[in-house]
C-alpha positions in Angstrom: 16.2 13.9 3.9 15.9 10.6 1.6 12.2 9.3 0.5 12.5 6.5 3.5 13.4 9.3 6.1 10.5 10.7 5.5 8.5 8.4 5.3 9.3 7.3 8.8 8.6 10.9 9.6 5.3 11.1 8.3 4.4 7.7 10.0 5.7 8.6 13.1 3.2 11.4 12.8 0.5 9.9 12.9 0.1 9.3 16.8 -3.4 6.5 16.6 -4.1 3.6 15.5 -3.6 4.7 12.0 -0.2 5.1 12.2 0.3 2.1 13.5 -1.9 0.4 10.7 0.9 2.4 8.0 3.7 1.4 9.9 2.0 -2.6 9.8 1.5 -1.9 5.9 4.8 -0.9 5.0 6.6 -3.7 6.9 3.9 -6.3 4.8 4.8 -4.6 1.7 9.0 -4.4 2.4 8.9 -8.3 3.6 6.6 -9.3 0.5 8.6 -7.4 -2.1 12.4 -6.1 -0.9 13.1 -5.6 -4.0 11.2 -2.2 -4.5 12.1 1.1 -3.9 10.3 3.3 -1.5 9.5 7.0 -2.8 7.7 9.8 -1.0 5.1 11.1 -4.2 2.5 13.2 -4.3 2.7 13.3 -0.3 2.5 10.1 0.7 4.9 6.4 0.7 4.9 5.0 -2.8 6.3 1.4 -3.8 8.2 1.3 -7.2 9.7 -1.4 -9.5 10.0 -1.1 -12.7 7.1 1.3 -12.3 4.2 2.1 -9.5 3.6 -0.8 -7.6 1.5 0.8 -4.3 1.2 3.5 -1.9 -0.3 3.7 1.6 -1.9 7.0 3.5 -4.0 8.2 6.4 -7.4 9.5 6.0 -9.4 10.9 8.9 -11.5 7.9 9.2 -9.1 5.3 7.6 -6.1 3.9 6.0 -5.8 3.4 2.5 -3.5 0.7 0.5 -4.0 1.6 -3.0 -2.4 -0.5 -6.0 -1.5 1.9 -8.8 -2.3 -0.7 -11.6 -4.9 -2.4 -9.2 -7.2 -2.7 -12.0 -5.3 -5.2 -13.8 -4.6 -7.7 -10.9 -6.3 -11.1 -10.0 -8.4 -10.1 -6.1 -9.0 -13.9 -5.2 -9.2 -12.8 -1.6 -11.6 -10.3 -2.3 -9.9 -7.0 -0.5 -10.6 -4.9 -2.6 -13.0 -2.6 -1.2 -12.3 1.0 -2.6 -11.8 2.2 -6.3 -13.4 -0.4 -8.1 -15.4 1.5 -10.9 -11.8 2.9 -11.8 -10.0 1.9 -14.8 -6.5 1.6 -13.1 -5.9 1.5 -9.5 -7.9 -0.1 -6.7 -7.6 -0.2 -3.0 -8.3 -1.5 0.3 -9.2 1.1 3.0 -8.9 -0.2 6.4 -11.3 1.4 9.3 -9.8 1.4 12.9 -10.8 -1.7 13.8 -10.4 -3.9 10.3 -8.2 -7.1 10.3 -5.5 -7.3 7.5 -4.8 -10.9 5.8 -1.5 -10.3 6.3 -0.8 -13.7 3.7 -3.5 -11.9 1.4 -1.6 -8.3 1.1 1.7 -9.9 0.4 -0.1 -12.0 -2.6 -1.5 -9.0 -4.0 1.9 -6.8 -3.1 4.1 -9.7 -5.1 1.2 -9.4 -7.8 1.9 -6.0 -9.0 5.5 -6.4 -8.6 5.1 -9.5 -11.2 2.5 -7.4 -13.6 5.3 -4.5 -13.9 7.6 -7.6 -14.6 6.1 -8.1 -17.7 
């Protein structure tokens, strides 16, 4: 099984709201940057180009988005809710019934795309 298999797998899971909120994620993050690679690391979906880009998983009370190299990217949106006090990553964990700034998570998906870029 490839690294998108399962990660259909282990979304499909998931059968509450929070795997629909991964499944949302992933098609944010796949329209926003197509030109990453998906990987299944550490037990859960990672993003990759030229270099971690994000991951997504489901926690018993919530869903976490968390940028790898968080740390170094511009939040004008202020998502960023989870992780902060960290020197690398940050992240956005979503509750059940938390909205997601769909244009917001794109921005910050293309972000880290453009910081590996450099």
């Amino acid at each position: 099984m490839n690294s998108s298999e399962k990660i259909t797998q282990y979304i499909n899971g998931i059968n509450d709201w929070r795997g629909e909120r991964l499944f949302q994620l992933r098609k944010l993050i796949n329209e926003a940057a197509p030109e990453t690679t998906e990987v299944w690391k550490w037990n859960c979906p990672i993003w990759e180009r030229n270099g971690l880009i994000c991951g997504i998983s489901a926690f018993k009370s919530h869903v976490k988005l968390n940028f790898l190299q968080g740390a170094s990217l511009e939040d004008p949106h202020g998502l960023f809710n989870s992780g902060l006090d960290s020197t690398s990553h940050r992240s956005i964990n979503f509750a059940e019934n938390d909205a997601i700034d769909e244009p917001a998570i794109k921005s910050l998906v293309r972000a880290a795309v453009a910081q590996n870029g450099k």
